[in-house]
C-alpha distance (Angstrom), angle and dihedral (degrees) to the residues before:
residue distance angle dihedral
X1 . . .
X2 3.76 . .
X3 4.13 136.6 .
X4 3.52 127.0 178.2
X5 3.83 120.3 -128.6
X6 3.81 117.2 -149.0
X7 3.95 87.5 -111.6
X8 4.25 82.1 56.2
X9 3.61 87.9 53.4
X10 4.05 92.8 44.0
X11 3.92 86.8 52.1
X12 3.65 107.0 42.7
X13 4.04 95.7 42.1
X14 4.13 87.8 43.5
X15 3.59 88.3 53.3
X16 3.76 97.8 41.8
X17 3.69 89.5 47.9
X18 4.25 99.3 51.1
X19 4.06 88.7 41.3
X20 3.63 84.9 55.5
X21 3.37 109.3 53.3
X22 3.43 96.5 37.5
X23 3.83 82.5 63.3
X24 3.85 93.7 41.6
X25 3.39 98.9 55.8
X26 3.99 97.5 34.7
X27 4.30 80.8 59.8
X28 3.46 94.4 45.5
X29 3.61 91.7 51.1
X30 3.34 104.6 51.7
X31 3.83 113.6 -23.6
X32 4.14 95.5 69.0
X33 3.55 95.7 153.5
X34 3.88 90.9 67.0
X35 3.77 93.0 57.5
X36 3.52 107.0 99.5
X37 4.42 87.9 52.6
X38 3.77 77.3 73.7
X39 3.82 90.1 68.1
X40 3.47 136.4 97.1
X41 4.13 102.5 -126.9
X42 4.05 115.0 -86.1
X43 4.04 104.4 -102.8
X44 3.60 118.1 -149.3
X45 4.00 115.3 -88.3
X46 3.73 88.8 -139.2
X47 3.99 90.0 79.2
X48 3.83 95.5 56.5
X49 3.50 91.9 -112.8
X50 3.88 116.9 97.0
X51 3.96 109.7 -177.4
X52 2.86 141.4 -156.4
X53 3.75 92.9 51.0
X54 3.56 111.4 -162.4
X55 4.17 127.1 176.4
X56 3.88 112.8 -159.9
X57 3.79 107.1 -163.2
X58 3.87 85.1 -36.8
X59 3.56 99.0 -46.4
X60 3.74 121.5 109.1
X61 3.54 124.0 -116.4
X62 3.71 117.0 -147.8
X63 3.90 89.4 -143.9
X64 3.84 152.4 -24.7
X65 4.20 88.7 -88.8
X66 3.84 84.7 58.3
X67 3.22 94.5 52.3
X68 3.53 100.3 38.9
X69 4.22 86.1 52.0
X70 3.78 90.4 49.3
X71 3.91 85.9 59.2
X72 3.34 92.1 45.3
X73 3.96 104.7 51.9
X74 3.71 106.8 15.5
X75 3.85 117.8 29.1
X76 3.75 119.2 79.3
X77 3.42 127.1 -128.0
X78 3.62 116.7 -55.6
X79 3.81 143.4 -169.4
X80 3.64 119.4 -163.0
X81 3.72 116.4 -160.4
X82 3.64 113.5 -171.9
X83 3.79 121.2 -147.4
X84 3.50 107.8 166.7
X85 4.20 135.1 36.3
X86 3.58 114.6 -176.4
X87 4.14 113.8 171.7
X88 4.06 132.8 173.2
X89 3.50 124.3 -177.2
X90 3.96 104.4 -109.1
X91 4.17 103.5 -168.6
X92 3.65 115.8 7.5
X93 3.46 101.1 -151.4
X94 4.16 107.6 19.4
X95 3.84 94.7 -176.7
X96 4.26 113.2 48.8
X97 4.01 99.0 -112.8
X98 3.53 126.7 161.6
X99 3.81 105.1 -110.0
X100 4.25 86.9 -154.2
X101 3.81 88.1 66.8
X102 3.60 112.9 45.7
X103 3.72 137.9 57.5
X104 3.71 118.7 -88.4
X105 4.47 86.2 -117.1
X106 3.97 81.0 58.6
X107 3.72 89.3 58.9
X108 4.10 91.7 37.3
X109 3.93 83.4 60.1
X110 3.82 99.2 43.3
X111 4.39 101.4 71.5
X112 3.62 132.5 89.6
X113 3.16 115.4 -149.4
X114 4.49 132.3 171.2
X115 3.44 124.7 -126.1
X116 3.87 122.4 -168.0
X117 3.76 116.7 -147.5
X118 4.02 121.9 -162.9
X119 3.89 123.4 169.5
X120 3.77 137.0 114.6
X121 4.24 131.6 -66.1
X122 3.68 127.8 -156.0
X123 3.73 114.5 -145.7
X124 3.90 120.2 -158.6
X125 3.55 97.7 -36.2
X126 4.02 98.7 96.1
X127 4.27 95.0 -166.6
X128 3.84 115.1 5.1
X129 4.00 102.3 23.8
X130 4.03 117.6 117.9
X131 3.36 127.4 -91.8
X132 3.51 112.8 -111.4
X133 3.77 116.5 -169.8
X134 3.66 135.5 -119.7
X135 3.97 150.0 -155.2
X136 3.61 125.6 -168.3
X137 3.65 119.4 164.5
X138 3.74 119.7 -169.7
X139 3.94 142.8 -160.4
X140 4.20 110.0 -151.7
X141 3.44 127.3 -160.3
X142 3.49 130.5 -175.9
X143 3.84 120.8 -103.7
X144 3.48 108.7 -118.4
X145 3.83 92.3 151.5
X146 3.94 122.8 89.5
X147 4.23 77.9 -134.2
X148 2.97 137.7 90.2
X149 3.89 117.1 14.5
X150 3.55 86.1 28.3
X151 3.60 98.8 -84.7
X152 3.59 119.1 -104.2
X153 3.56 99.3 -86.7
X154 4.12 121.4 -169.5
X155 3.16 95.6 -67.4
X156 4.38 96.7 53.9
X157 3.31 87.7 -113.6
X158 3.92 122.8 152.5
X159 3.73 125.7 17.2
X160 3.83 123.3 -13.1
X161 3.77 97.8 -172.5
X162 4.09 129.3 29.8
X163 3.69 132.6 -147.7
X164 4.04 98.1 -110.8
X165 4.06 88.7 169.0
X166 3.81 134.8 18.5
X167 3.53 129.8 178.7
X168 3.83 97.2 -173.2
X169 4.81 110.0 -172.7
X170 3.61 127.1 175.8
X171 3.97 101.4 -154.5
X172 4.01 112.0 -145.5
């Protein structure tokens, strides 16, 4: 029924990627409490695999709540300015689906793919402060859970793609 051209690939993950951070950064600007709905949902540490994995200036968060709550209560005010969006599809097809039986949007909304993210950040100072710049670097995954981001729901609603990774650095 459906294949996906390299060009297909291009456009859906270039699209994702530019939606996303344009959300990302809006929420981390002023919208904090929406932070976590970015997340793909905590997994149980008993399996071996502890997702979402998420590096804040080298420290490990334990999960997106954390992080959300350390926006929330102890960073200052910040404006993120993104300069640069660079994205490559990671895994064309993360769940094993037979391409001859489902729709070519199916396929659009089965990658992974990471996008790196460098710009500037202004700490405290709302107008006149420095900018200080900034390097996050992201693995998304498509939300095929009714969790966390709200699903998509019927009508496409909520998040198509959730931060898997992050590797979040202030540079000095």
């Amino acid at each position: 029924m459906g294949t996906l051209t390299e060009t297909d690939r291009t456009r859906v993950s270039t699209t994702a990627a530019e939606s996303f951070v344009n959300d990302f950064y809006t929420s981390l600007n002023g919208s904090r409490g929406q932070i976590a709905s970015f997340y793909v949902p905590s997994n149980d540490p008993s399996t071996g695999r502890v997702l979402p994995h998420i590096s804040f200036n080298g420290e490990q968060l334990q999960d997106a709540n954390v992080l959300q709550d350390r926006f929330q209560k102890q960073m200052p005010w910040t404006h993120f300015e993104p300069q640069s969006v660079n994205v490559h599809v990671l895994n064309p097809s993360v769940n094993p689906i037979d391409s001859s039986k489902v729709s070519k949007r199916e396929l659009e909304q089965n990658m992974s793919f990471t996008v790196q993210v460098s710009g500037y950040v202004r700490l405290v100072e709302r107008r006149d402060g420095p900018m200080r710049g900034f390097s996050d670097n992201f693995v998304l995954v498509p939300n095929q859970e009714e969790v966390g981001g709200r699903g998509t729901g019927k009508q496409g609603e909520g998040r198509k793609w959730l931060i898997q990774s992050q590797n979040l650095r202030f540079v000095v």
